[in-house]
N, C-alpha and C positions, 0 to 999 in steps of 0.2 A: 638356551631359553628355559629348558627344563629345569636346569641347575639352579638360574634364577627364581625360579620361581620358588621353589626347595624352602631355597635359601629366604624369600617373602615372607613365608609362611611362617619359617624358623621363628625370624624377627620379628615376627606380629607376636608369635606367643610368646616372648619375652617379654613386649612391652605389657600385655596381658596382664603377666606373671606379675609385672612389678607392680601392675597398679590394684591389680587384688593384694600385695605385701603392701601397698601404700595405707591402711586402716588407720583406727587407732594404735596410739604408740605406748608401749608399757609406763607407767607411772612408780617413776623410783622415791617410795617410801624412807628412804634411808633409814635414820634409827627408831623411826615410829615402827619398823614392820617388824621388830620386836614386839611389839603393844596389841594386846588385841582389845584390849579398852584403854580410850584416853582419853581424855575430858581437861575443859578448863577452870571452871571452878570445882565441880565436887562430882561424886562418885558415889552414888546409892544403891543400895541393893534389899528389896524382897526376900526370903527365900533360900532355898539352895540350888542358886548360881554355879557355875561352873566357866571358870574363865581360863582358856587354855593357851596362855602366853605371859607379858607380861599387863600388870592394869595401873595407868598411873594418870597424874592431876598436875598440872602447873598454870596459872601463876597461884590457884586454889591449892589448898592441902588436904580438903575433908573427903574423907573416905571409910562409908559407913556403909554396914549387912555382913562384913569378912569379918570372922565367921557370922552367918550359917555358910555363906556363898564361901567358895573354894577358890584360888588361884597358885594355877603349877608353876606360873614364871613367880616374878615377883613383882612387890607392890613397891611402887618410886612416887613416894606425897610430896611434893614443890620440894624437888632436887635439882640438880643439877644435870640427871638422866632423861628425867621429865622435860627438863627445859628443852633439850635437844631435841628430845622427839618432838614436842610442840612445831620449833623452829623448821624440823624436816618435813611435819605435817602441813606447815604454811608453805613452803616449799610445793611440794607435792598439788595441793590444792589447787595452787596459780597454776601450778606447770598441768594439771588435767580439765579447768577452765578455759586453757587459751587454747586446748584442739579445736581443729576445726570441724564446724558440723557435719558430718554428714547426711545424717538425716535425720529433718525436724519432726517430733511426736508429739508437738503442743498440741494438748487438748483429746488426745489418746489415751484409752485407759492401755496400760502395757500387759491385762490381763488378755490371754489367748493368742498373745503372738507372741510368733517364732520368729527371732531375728538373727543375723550372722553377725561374725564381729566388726564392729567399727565403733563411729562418735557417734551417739544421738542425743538431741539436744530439747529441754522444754522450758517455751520460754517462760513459764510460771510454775505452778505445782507438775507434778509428775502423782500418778495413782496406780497401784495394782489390785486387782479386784479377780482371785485367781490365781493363774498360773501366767508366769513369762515362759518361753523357751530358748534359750540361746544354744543357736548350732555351733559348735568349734570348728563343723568343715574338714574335720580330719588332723587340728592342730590344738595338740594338748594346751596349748602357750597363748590359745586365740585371745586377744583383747576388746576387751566390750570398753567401754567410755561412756556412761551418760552424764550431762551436764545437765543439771535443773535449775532455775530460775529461783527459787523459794523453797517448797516445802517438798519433801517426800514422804507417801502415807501407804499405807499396807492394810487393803480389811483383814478379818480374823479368816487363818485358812490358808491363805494366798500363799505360792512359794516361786522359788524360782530353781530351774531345773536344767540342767545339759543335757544334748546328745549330740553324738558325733566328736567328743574329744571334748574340751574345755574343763576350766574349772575354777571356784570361787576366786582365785588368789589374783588372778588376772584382770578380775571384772572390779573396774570403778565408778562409785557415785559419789560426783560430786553434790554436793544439794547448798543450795544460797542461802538455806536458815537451817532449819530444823526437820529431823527424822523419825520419824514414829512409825514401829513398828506395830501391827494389831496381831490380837490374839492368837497363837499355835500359829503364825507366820513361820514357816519354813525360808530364809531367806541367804542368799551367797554372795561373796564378793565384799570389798571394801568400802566402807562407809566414811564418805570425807564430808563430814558437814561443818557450815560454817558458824554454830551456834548451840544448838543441844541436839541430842538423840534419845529416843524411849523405848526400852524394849518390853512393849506389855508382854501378858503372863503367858509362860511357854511359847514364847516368840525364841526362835536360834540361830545365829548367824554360823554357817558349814562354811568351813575354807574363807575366812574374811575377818574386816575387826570395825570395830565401832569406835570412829577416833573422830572427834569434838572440837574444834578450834577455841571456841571461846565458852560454851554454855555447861553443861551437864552431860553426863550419861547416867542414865534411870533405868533400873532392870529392876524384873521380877519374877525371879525363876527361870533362869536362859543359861543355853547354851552359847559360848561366845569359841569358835575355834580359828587360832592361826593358822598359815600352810604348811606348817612343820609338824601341827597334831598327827594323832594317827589319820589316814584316808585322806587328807588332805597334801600329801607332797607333789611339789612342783616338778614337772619332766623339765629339764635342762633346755636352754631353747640352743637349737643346731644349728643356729647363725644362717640366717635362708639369704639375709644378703647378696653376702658373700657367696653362697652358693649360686645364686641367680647372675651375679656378677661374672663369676666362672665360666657360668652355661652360656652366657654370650659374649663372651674374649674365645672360647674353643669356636662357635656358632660364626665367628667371623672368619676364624682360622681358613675353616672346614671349608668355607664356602668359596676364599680367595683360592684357595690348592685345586678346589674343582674345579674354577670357574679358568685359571691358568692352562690347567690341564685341559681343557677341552677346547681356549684357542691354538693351542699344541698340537 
């Protein structure tokens, strides 16, 4: 009975386990996660920009402010590079739209909470006013997902912040139109809008990239960095699956040998 019971408990925290691993699911960028700026008709810049990946336009070509503004990767104007990335970004979009909610923040400002990772969903605009905080939990890899309805907006100030592990490169927004960032926004994570993006002045996106379906991206003095600049690399993710999958194939093992052994 003892053994049993053991053994209960085992299997309670496995299902646990898996339904805290059951989150948001990573969102594969494919060739867009080269791009830390991408837009569909044009590319504007203020200023001295600093774009640290590559910055490119398709089915549009215009690409205007480089120079003053900087780009380490390179610039791809209605290629056949750009086409791609677009095509992965439409990709990507659908596939971080159709998670499932987990929980609705319509009509929340997302200033002053802390949230862990998973899907959260608004079913109109989304607003920061402030500070967000996302806890990773102890998982460099953790996945954030918000899905917006419309518009995403930023007052001047607002940022968004880790603790506990996490980092920009994981975090996605998708937004249903349009993205504007306000002034000295400190903001992270990936920008998947369906329409245009704005990054007012000294607004910067840490570990993330500003990628446009159809509209513009508009900067004016920003920081734009991918996961591969410096301070922003990815830790490897160590396959928890399969680990968890492991720890209950031996957890069955253990329990049949004992449970043998003791009508023995």
């Amino acid at each position: 009975m003892k053994v049993r019971s053991i053994c209960l408990v085992v299997l309670s925290f496995w299902v646990l386990s898996v339904s805290a691993y059951a989150t948001g699911i990573n969102v594969n960028l494919g060739t867009a996660e080269a791009f830390a700026v991408l837009a569909g008709s044009t590319v504007t810049n203020t200023g001295f920009t600093n774009v640290y990946g590559n910055l490119g336009v398709w089915p549009g070509s215009a690409v205007t402010g480089f120079p003053p503004g900087i780009v380490t990767g390179t610039i791809h104007a209605n290629d056949a590079v750009a086409l791609q990335a677009q095509s992965d970004l439409t990709a990507a979009y659908i596939f971080a739209a159709g998670q499932g909610c987990e929980i609705d923040l319509t009509g929340q400002d997302l200033g002053g909470l802390t949230l862990n990772p998973g899907v959260y969903c608004f079913g109109s605009s989304a607003q920061l006013t402030g500070t967000v905080t996302l806890n990773g939990q102890g998982d460099p890899n953790a996945v954030f997902v918000f899905q917006i309805g419309s518009t995403l907006t930023t007052a001047s100030s607002s940022s968004v912040v880790f603790i506990n592990g996490g980092q920009g490169d994981s975090v996605f927004w998708q937004v249903g139109s349009s993205a504007t960032l306000g002034t000295t926004t400190e903001f992270a994570g990936n920008i998947l809008a369906f329409t245009s993006i704005t990054l007012n002045t000294d607004a910067n996106i840490h570990c993330g990239r500003a990628l446009a379906r159809n509209g513009a991206v508009t900067m004016d003095d920003n920081d734009v960095s991918i996961d591969d600049s410096p301070g922003c690399q990815a830790v490897p993710e160590p396959g928890t699956a399969p680990l968890l999958g492991m720890g209950f194939l031996l957890s069955l093992i253990v329990c049949g040998w004992q449970s043998r052994k003791q009508a023995t």
